[in-house]
C-alpha positions as CSV (number, residue, x, y, z in Angstrom):
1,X,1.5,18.5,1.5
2,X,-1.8,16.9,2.1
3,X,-4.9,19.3,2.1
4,X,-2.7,22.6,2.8
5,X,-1.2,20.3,5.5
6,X,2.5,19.2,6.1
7,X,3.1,15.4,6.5
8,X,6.0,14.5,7.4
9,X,7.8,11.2,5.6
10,X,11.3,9.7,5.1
11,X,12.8,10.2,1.6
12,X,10.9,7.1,0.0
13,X,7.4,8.4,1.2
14,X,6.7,6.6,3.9
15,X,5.0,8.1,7.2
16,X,7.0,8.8,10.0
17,X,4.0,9.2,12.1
18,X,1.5,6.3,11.1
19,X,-1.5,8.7,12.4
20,X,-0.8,10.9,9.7
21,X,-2.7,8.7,7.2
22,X,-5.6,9.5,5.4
23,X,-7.2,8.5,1.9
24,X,-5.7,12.1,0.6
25,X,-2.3,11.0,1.9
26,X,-2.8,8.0,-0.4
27,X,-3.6,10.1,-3.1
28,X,-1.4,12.6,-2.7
29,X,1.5,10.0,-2.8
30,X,0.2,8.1,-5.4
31,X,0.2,11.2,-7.7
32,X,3.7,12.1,-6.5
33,X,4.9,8.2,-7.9
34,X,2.4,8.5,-11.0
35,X,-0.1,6.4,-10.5
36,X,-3.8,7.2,-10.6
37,X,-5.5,4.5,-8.0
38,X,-8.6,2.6,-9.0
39,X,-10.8,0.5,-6.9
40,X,-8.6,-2.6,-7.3
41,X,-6.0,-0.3,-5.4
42,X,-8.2,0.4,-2.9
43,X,-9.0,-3.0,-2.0
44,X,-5.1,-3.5,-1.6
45,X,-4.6,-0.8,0.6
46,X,-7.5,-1.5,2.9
47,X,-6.5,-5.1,3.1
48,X,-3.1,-4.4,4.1
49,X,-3.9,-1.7,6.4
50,X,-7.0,-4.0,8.2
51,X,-4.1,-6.5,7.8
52,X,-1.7,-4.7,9.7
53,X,-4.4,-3.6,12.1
54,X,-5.0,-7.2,13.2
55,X,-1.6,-8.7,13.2
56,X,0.9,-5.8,13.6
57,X,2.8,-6.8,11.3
58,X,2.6,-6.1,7.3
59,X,1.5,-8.7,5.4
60,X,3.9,-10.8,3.2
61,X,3.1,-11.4,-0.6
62,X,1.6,-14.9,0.2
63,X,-1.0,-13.6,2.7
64,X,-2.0,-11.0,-0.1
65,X,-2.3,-13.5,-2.8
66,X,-4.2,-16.2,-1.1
67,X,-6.5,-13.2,-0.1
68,X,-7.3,-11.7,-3.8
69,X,-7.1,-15.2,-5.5
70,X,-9.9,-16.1,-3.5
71,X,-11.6,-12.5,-3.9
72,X,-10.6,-12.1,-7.6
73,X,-9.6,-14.6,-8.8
74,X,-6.9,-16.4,-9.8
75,X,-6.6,-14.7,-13.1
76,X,-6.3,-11.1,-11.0
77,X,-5.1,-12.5,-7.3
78,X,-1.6,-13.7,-8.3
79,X,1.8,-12.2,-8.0
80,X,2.1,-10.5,-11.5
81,X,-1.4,-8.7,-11.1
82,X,-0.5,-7.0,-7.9
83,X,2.9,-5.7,-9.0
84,X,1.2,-4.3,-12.1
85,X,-0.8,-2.2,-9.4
86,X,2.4,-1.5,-7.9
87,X,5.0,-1.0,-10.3
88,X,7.1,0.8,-8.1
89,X,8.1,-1.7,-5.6
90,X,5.5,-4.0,-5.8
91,X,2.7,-4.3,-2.9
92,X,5.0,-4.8,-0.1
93,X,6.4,-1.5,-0.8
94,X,4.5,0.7,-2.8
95,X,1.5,-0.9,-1.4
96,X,2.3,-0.3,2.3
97,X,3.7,3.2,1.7
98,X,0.1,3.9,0.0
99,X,-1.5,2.3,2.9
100,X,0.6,4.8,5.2
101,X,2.1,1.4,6.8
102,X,6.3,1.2,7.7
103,X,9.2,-0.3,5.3
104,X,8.5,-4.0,5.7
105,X,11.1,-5.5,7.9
106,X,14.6,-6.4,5.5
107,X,14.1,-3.2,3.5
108,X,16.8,-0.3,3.4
């Protein structure tokens, strides 16, 4: 339930109808896995959603680390930081269900 609203997702969380995404939806489904999203979250989300936009496709692990290494860091923008953010799968899961974007490709 997002807003009073019904959205509809597979047994993980994901969307099964990408147009259902909104920030709330975010929110709402980080709550649900226990995590409280700060602005560093934020930036991950819209990357892989402007990502995903562009490409159609999700963005691998690589993609996302040269991207925040160069915007963070390389202290933040590294493998270990963004699995901190998502403990629960790491970025390419957690991170795209967040984002409201499909199972990467491989994942049951």
């Amino acid at each position: 339930m997002v807003n009073g609203h019904p959205i509809a997702t597979d047994v993980e969380g994901y969307l099964k109808n990408l147009d259902d995404w909104s920030e709330d939806f975010a929110r709402a489904q980080a709550a649900a896995e226990g995590l409280v999203l700060t602005d560093a979250h934020w930036q991950v989300i819209a990357y892989l959603r402007a990502y995903f936009e562009e490409h159609r496709v999700q963005a691998q692990v690589r993609a996302m680390i040269w991207h925040f290494a160069k915007e963070w860091g390389p202290e933040l923008g590294n493998n270990h930081h963004l699995h901190v953010l998502f403990p629960i799968g790491g970025p390419q899961k957690q991170g795209n269900r967040l984002a409201g974007l499909l199972k990467t490709k491989g994942e049951h």
